[in-house]
C-alpha positions in Angstrom: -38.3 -83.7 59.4 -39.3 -82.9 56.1 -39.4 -79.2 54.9 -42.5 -78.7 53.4 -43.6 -74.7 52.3 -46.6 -72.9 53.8 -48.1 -70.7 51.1 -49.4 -67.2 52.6 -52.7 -68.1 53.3 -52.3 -71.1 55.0 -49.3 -69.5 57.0 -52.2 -67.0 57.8 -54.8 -68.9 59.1 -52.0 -71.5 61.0 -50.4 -68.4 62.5 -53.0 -66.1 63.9 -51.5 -63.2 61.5 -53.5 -61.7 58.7 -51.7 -61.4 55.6 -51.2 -57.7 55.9 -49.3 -58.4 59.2 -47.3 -60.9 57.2 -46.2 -58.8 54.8 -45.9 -56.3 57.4 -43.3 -58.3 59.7 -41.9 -59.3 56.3 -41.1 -55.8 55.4 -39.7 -54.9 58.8 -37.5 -58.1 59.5 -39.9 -59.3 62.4 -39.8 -62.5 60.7 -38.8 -63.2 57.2 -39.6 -66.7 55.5 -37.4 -69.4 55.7 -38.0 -71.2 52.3 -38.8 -68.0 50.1 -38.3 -64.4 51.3 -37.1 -63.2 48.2 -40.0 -62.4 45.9 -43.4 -63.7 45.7 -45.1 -66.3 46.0 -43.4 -66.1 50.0 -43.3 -69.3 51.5 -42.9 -70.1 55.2 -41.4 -73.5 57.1 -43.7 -75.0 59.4 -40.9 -73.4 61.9 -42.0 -69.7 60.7 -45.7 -70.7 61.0 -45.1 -71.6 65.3 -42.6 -68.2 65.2 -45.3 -66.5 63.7 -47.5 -67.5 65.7 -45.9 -66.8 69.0 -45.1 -63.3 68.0 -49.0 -62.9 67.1 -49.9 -64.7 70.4 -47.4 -62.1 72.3 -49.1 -59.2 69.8 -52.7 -59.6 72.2 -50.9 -58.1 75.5 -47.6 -56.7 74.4 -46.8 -53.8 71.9 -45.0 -54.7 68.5 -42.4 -52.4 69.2 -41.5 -54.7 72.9 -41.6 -57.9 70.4 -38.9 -56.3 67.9 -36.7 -54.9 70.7 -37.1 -58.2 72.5 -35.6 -59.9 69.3 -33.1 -57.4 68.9 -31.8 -58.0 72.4 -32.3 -61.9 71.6 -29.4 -61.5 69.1 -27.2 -59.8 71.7 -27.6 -62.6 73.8 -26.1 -64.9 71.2 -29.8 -66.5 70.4 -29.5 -66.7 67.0 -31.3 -69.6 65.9 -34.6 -69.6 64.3 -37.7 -67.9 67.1 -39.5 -71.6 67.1 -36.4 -73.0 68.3 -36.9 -71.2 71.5 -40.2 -71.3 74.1 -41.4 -68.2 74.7 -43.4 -67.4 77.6 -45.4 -64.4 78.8 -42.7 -63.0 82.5 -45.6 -60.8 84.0 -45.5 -57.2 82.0 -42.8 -58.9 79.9 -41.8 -61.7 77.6 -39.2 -64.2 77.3 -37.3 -66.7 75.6 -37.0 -70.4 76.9 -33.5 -71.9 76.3 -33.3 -75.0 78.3 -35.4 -75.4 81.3 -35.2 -71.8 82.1 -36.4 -68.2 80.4 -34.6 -65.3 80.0 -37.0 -62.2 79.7 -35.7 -60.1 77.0 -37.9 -57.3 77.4 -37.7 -55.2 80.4 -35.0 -57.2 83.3 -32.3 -59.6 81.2 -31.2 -62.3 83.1 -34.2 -62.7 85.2 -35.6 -66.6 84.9 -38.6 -68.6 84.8 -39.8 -72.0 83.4 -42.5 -71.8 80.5 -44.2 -73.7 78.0 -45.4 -73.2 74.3 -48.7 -74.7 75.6 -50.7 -70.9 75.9 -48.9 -70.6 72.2 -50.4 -73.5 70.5 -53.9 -73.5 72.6 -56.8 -71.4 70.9 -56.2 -68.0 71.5 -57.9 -64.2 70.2 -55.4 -61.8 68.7 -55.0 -58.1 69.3 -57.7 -57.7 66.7 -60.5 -60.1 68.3 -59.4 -62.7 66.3 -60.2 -65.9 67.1 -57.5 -68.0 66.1 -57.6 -72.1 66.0 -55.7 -74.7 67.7 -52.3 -75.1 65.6 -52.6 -79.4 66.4 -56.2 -79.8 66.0 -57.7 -76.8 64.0 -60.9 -79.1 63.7 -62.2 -82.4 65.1 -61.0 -84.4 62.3 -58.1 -82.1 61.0 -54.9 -81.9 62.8 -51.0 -81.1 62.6 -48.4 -83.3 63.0 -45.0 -81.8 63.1 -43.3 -85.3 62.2 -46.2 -86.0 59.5 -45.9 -84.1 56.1 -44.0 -81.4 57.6 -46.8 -80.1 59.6 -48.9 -79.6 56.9 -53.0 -80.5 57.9 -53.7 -83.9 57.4 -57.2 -85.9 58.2 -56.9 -86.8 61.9 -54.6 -90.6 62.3 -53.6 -90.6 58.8 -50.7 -89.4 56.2 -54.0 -87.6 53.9 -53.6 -83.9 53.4 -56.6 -82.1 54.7 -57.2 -79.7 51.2 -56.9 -83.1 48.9 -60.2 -84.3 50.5 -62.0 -80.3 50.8 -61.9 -80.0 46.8 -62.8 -83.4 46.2 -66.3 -82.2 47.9 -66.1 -78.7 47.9 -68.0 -78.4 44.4 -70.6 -80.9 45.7 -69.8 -83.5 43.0 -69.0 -85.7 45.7 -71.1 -86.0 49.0 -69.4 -86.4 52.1 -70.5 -89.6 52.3 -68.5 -91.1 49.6 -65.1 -89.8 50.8 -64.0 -93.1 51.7 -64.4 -94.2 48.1 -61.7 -92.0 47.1 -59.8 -92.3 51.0 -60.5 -95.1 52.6 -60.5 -94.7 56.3 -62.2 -90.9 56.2 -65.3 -90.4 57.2 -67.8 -87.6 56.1 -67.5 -85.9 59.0 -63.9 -85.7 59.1 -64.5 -84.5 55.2 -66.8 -81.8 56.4 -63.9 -80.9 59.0 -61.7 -80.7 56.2 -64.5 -78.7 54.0 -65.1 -75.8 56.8 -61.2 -75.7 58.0 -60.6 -75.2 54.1 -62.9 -72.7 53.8 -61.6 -70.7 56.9 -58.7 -70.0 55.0 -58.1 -66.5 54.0 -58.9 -66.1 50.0 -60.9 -69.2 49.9 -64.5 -69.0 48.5 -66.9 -70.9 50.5 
């Protein structure tokens, strides 16, 4: 898969995190970038963006300080990869991580198993701070992410066009919707206006 980077606020809006929380979890070794986690500009894999949002996801029902023990203890159990490369599902008052068809719950009984999926993960969910935060495969009708296409970075739903390529191309109003397919064949003004308002949600983007 290629590697492509996710610049802060696109990681943002993908993950569920603001960009204080970022920098937060940054700062604290929740999760550091893969790609850049040097010095600015940061820059996340597409991997950091589903680890990030997991650990945001977990953030609505369980305290940050059970998430960075959790991890902690993930290491002493010898799961040392990256967090995407493991499922992790909600175990009652607790949380786990998914190796295989089973989960071990890292938080409060090691050991204990369960099957679980990243389905509640990648789904539409609110964050501790009544965020509402969008599907990660289809933010929008005619947006949506394709881990196997561009990295994972948006594209216009069924084809290989970045979703932010077509926003500025109307975002000034030079070109209508309409004429989209001038420029892209095969995208329609409503899957440029997806584009438009999915570009716009991002945080630091004038509308």
């Amino acid at each position: 898969m290629t590697v492509v980077s996710f610049p802060i606020p696109l990681a943002s809006k993908m993950s569920g995190a603001s960009v204080g929380q970022l920098a937060h979890w940054r700062k604290t070794g929740i999760l550091v970038p893969e790609i850049e986690s040097q010095r600015a500009p940061y820059l996340y894999s597409f991997r950091d963006i589903v680890a990030l949002r997991t650990v945001a996801w977990l953030r609505a029902d369980h305290s940050l300080q059970s998430i960075r023990n959790s991890l902690g203890f993930a290491q002493e159990l010898d799961l040392a990869d990256h967090p995407a490369s493991y499922t992790v599902v909600k175990l009652g008052e607790s949380w786990g991580v998914q190796r295989g068809e089973q989960a071990i719950d890292i938080a409060k009984h090691p050991g204990q198993s369960t099957v679980g999926t990243l389905a509640d993960v990648f789904a539409e969910f609110e964050t501790v701070r009544n965020r509402r935060v969008d599907k990660l495969l289809n933010p929008r009708r005619g947006v949506e992410v394709n881990p196997s296409r561009l990295g994972g970075w948006p594209t216009i739903k069924g084809t290989r066009i970045p979703f932010d390529l077509v926003a500025e191309l109307i975002s000034d109003g030079t070109v209508a919707p309409e004429r989209v397919g001038d420029f892209y064949p095969g995208v329609s003004a409503e899957d440029a206006r997806d584009a438009l308002d999915f570009h716009r949600s991002i945080p630091g983007v004038a509308a």
